[in-house]
C-alpha positions in Angstrom: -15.1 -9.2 20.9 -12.7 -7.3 23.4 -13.2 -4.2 21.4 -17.0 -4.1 21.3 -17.1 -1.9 24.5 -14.4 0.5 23.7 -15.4 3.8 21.5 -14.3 4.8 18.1 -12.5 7.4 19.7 -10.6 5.4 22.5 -10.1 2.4 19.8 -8.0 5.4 17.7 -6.1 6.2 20.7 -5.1 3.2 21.7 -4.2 1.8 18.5 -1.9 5.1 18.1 -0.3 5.3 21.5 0.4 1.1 21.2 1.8 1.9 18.0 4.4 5.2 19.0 5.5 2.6 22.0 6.4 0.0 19.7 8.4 2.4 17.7 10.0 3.8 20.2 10.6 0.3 21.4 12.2 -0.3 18.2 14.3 3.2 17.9 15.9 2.4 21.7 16.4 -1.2 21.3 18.3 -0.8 17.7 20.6 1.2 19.8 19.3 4.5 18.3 19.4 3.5 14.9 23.2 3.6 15.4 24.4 0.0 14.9 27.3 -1.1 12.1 26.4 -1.7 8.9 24.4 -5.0 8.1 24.0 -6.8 4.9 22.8 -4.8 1.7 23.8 -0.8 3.9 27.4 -1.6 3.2 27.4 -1.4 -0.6 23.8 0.8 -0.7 25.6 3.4 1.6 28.6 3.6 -0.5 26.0 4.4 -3.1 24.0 7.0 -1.8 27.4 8.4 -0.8 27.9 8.5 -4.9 24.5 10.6 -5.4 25.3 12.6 -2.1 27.6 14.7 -4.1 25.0 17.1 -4.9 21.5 18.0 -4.7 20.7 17.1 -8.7 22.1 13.9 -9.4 24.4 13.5 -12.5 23.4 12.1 -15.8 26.2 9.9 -16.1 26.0 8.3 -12.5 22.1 7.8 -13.1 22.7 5.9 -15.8 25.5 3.7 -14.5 25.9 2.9 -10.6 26.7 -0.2 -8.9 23.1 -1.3 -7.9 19.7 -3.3 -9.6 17.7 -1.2 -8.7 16.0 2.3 -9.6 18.0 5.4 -8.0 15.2 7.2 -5.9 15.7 5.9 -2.8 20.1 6.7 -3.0 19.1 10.3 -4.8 16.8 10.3 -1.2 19.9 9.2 1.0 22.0 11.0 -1.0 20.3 14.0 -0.4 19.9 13.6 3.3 23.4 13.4 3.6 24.4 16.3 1.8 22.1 18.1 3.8 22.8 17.1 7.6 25.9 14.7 7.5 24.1 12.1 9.7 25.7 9.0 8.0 23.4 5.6 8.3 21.4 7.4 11.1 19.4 9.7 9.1 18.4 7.2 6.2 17.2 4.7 8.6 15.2 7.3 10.1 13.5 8.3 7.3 12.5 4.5 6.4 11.2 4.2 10.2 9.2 7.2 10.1 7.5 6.1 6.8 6.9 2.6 7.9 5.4 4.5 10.9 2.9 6.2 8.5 2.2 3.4 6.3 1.0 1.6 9.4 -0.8 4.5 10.6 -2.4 5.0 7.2 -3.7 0.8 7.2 -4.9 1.0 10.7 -6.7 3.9 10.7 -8.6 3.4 6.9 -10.5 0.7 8.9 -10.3 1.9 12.5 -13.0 4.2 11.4 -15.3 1.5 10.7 -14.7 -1.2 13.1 -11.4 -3.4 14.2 -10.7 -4.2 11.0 -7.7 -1.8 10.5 -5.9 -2.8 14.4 -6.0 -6.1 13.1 -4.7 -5.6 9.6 -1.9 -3.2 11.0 -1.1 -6.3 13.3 -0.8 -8.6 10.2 1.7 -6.3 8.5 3.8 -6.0 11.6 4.1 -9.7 11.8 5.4 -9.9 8.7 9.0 -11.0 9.7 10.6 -8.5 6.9 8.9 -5.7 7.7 10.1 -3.9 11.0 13.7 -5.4 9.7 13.4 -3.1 6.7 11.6 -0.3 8.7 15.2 0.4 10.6 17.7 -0.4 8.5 18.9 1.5 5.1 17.1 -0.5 2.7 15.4 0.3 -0.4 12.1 -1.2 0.1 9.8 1.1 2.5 10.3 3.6 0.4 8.8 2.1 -2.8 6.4 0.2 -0.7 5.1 3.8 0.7 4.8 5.1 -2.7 2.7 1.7 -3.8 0.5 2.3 -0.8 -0.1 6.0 -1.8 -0.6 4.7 -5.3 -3.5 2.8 -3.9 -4.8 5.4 -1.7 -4.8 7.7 -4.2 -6.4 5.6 -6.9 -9.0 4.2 -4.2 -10.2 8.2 -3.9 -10.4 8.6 -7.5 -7.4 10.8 -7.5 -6.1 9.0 -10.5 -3.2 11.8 -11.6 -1.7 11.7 -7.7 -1.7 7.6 -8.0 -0.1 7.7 -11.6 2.8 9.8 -9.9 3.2 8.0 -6.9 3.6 4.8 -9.2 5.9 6.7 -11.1 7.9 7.1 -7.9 7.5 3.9 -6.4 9.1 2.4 -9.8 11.6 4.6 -9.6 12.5 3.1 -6.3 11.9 -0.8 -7.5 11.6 -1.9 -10.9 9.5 -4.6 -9.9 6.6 -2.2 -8.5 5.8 -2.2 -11.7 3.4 -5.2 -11.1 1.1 -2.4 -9.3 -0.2 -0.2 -11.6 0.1 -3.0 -14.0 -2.6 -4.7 -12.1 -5.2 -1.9 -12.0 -4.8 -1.4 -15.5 -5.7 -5.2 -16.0 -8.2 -4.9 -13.5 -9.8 -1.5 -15.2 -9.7 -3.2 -18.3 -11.3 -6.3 -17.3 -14.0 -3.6 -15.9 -14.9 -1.7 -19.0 -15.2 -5.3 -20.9 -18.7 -5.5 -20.4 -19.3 -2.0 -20.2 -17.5 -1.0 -23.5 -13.6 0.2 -23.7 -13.2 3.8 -23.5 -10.1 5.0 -22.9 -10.6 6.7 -19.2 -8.2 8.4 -16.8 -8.6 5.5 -14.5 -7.0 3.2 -17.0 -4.8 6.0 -18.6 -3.3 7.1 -15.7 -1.9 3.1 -14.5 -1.0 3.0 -17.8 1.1 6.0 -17.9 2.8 4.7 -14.5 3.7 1.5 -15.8 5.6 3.3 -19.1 7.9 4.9 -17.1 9.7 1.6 -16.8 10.6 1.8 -20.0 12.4 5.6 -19.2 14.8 3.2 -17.0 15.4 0.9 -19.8 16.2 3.2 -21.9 18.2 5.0 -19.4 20.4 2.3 -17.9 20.7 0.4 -21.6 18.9 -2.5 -20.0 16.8 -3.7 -16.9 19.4 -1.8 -14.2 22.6 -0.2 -14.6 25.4 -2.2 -16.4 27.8 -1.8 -13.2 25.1 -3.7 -10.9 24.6 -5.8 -13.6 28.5 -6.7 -13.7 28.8 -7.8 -10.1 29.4 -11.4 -8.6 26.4 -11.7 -6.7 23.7 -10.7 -9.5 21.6 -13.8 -10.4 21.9 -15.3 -14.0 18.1 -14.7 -14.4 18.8 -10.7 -14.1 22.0 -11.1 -16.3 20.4 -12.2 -19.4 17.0 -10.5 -20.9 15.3 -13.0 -22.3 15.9 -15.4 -19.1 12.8 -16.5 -17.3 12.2 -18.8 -14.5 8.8 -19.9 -12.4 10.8 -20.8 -9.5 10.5 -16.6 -8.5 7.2 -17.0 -9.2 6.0 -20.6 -7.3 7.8 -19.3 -4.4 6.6 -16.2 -4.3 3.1 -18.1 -4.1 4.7 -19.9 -1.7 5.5 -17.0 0.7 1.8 -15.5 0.2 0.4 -18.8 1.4 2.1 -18.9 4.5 2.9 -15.4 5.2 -0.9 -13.7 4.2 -3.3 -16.1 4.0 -2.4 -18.0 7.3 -2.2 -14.9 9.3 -5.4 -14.0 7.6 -7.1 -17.1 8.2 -6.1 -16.9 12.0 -6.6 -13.4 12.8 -10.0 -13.0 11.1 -11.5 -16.4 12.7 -12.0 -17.4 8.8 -13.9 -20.6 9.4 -13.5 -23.4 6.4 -16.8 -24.4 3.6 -15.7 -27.4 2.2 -18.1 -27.2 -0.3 -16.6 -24.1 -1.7 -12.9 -25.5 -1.5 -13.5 -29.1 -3.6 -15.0 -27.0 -6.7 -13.8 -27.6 -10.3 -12.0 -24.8 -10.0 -9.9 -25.3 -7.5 -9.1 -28.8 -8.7 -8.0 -27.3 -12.0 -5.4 -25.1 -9.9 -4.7 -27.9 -7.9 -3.4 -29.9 -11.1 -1.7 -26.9 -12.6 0.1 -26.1 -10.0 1.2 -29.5 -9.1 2.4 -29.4 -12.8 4.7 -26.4 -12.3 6.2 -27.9 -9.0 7.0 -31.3 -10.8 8.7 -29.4 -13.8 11.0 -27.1 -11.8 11.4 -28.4 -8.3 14.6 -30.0 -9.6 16.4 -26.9 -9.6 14.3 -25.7 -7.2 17.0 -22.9 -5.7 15.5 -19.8 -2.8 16.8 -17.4 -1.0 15.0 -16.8 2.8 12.9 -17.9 5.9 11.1 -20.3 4.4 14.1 -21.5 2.5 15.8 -22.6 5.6 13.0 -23.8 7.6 12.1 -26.8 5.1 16.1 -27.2 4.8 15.2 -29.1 8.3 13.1 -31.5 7.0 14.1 -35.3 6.2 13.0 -35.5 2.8 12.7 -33.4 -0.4 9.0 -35.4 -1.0 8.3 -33.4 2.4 10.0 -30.1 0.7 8.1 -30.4 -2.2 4.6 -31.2 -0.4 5.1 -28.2 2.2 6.2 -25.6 -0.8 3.3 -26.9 -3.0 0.5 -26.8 -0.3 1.3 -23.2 0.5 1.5 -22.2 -3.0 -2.3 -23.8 -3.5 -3.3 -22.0 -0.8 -2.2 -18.5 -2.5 -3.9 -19.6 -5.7 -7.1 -20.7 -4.6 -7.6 -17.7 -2.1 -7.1 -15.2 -4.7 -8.8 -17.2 -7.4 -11.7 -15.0 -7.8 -11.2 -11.9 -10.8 -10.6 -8.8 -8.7 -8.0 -6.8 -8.2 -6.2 -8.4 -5.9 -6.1 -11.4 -8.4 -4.5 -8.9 -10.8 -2.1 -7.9 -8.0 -0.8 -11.8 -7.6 -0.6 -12.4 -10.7 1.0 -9.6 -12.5 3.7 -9.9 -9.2 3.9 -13.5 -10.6 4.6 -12.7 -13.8 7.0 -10.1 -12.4 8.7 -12.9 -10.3 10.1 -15.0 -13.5 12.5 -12.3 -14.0 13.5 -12.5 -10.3 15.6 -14.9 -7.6 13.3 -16.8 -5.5 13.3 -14.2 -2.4 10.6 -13.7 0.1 11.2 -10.1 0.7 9.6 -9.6 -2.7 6.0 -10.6 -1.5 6.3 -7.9 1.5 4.7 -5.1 -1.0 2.4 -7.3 -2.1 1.4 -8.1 2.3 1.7 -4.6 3.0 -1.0 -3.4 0.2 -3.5 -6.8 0.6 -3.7 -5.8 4.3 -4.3 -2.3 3.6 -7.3 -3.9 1.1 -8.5 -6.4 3.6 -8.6 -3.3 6.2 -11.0 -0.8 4.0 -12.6 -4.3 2.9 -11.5 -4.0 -0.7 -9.6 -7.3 -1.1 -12.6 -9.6 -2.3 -14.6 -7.1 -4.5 -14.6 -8.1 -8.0 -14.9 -6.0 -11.0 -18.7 -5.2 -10.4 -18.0 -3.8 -7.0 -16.3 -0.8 -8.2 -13.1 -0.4 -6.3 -12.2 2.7 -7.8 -15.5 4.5 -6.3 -15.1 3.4 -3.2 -14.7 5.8 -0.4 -12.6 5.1 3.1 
């Protein structure tokens, strides 16, 4: 390959300076972060405004402000605004400079090693969400940081700095939640064979995932009754006990075309049809198929993909094009492993959600950070936990 002549140390360097050009590309051509507000900043700046008040937060506004989602990242915005008065600049800052460092953090785990982490670094910045978010005063990167951390930290057997950075990263998305929820599967599926005993690397997930119920407990509900109350929250978030597996199919959906294509193409993955037509994947293949034909008649999303099959002729062709992606999700991550329990507790995460692709970009961001350390098709046996990077 082009890089088999180029030095561990050059290969660092280049991905690095490649990577502050493209940033700086990206500060200079979003007019210095100093464009109007677009979308989501209008109503999430006039909330960080509410929690810029004062450096600690008041009880009463933590419990009820006009948003879904956890308060960390407008107690952050908040902050930087009562500090240095830099409106929308400063916050959009921040969220470049950590999507800097979580790209820094993927590419380098593998650069060590060989190509692996240039080319998963490339496969989250083709992510079509991700250098949107990375500029623009968004709640995402933020939590997404903190998942990554989580990982990083749990990966190196640090299992009290991951349990906190899961704390953190829920208190920036509920729906993070599906994170630490998954190792705990993952360390319980582990210490099956081996005989449960209650060990910090199950306690400390476990803890993490608790805290959600701090926030519930908090806001009375799953987010604060003002966000709750506003026009544009979906019915699903509205009512507790409503579930859908719309979220859920096209969150598959969104994997498919937006992870395991780019995999597939940027690591030369080459096609065994004898491991594809197993009883397995048949089995998924009916399932899933199943779940399309039940709920494809109120079939409602919200995105890229959305739009794009809007253009076909036919909802048969709709239907064909969401389920084939979707297949391809489940049957790549059909082994037991932890990314399994990643996709599926996400999934189970997604019933309580509106069919948007921007939920799957934590879920890109952390599978490339597995693929680049070479963590994402271990199973159980391999011992993720132990591993070193």
């Amino acid at each position: 390959m082009m890089f088999n002549n180029i030095s561990k140390l050059q290969l660092r360097q280049l991905f690095f300076f490649g990577l502050v050009a493209l940033y700086l590309g990206i500060f200079f051509f979003s007019n210095k972060l100093q464009f109007a507000p677009v979308w989501d900043e209008k109503h999430f700046w006039g909330t960080s405004l509410l929690f810029s008040k004062s450096l600690i937060p008041d009880l009463g506004l933590l419990r009820n402000y006009p948003e879904l989602n956890t308060p960390l990242p407008f107690i952050i915005f908040g902050t930087l605004e009562h500090l240095f008065h830099g409106g929308l600049f400063v916050g959009r800052l921040l969220n470049l400079l950590l999507s800097f460092v979580i790209i820094c953090l993927v590419g380098f785990s593998g650069i060590s090693k060989s190509q692996s982490g240039f080319i998963a670094a490339s496969g989250i910045l083709l992510s079509p969400y991700y250098l949107f978010h990375s500029i623009v005063l968004y709640t995402d990167i933020i939590a997404i940081f903190f998942v990554v951390f989580g990982f990083w930290f749990y990966i190196r057997s640090q299992h009290i700095l991951s349990c906190l950075a899961f704390i953190l990263a829920i208190a920036s998305r509920q729906y993070m939640l599906a994170f630490p929820l998954a190792i705990a599967a993952y360390e319980l599926s582990c210490s099956w064979k081996t005989g449960f005993k209650l060990r910090i690397q199950l306690l400390a997930p476990i803890v993490a995932s608790s805290s959600i119920f701090g926030w519930i407990w908090l806001f009375g509900g799953l987010a604060p009754q003002s966000g709750l109350g506003t026009e544009v929250t979906p019915e699903i978030q509205q009512l507790v006990w409503a579930f859908s597996i719309n979220g859920s199919l096209y969150f598959l959906a969104w994997v498919g075309l937006n992870f395991v294509v780019p995999e597939w193409v940027l690591l030369s993955r080459k096609i065994n049809q004898r491991q594809i037509f197993i009883p397995k994947n048949c089995c998924l293949a009916l399932g899933i198929l199943l779940l399309f034909i039940i709920s494809f008649h109120s079939f409602e999303s919200h995105g890229i993909l959305k739009n794009a099959t809007e253009l076909l002729p036919s909802d048969f062709l709709k239907f064909v094009v969401f389920y084939c992606l979707a297949l391809l999700a489940c049957v790549r991550f059909s082994r037991i492993n932890l990314a399994f329990w990643v996709i599926l507790m996400n999934c189970g995460i997604m019933l309580k959600a509106y069919p948007w692709e921007k939920y799957v970009l934590p879920l890109i961001v952390v599978f490339w950070y597995f693929q680049s350390i070479n963590l994402l098709d271990n199973t159980p046996k391999d011992g993720v936990a132990k591993t070193k990077t």
